[in-house]
NUNUBA-28420 format. One record per residue (C-alpha): x, y, z; residue in one letter. Coordinates in steps of 0.1 Angstrom, whole numbers, plus 5000, padded with zeros to 4 digits. Layout:
N
- u v w residu
- X Y Z A
...
***
This chain:
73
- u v w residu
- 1603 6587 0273 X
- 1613 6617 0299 X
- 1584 6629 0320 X
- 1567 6662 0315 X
- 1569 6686 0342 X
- 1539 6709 0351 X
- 1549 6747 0364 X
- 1537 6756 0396 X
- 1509 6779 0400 X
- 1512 6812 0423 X
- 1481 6818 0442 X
- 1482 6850 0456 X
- 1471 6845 0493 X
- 1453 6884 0487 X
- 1421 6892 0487 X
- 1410 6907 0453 X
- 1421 6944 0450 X
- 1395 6969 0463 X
- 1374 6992 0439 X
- 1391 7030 0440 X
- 1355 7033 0463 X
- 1362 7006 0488 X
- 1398 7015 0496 X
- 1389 7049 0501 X
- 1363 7048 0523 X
- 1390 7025 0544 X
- 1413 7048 0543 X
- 1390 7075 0553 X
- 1378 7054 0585 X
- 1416 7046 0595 X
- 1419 7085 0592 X
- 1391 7088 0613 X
- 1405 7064 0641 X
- 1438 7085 0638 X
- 1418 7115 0647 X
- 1402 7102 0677 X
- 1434 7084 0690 X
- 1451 7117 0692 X
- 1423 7140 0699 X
- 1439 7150 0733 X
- 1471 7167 0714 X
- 1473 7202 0711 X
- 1473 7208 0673 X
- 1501 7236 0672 X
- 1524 7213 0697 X
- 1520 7187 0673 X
- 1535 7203 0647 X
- 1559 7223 0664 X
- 1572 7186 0675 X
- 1566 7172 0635 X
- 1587 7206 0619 X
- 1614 7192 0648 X
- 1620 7162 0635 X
- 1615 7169 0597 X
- 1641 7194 0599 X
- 1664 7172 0619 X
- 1657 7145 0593 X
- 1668 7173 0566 X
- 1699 7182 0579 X
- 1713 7146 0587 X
- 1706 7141 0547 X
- 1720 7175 0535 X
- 1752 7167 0561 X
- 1753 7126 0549 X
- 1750 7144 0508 X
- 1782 7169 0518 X
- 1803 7139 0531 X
- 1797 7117 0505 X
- 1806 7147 0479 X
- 1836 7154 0497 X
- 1849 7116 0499 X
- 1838 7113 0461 X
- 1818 7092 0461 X
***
């Protein structure tokens, strides 16, 4: 008589998922850690330096879109 095999189990190594509550009061805290990390940048700096790179960012995709339009693809 061939032996019966029994599937594996997945245990998910996880913790239960958070209540909408708990994971947004961690989120707020990590928030809050942010904050007093980088309390010793000047605000308008800051995004002067974040409008810099998103921009940047931007044009390598819009440039990256026009060669791949050009080549076909």
């Amino acid at each position: 008589m061939e032996q019966q095999r029994t599937p594996g189990a997945v245990i998910n190594p996880e913790p239960e998922e958070l209540s909408e509550a708990e994971q947004a009061k961690r989120d707020w805290a990590e928030i809050d850690r942010f904050r007093a990390r980088n309390q010793h940048l000047d605000p308008e700096e800051e995004m002067a330096f974040i409008t810099r790179v998103v921009e940047e960012v931007r044009q390598e995709r819009y440039e990256r879109g026009q060669r791949e339009t050009e080549d076909g693809r």
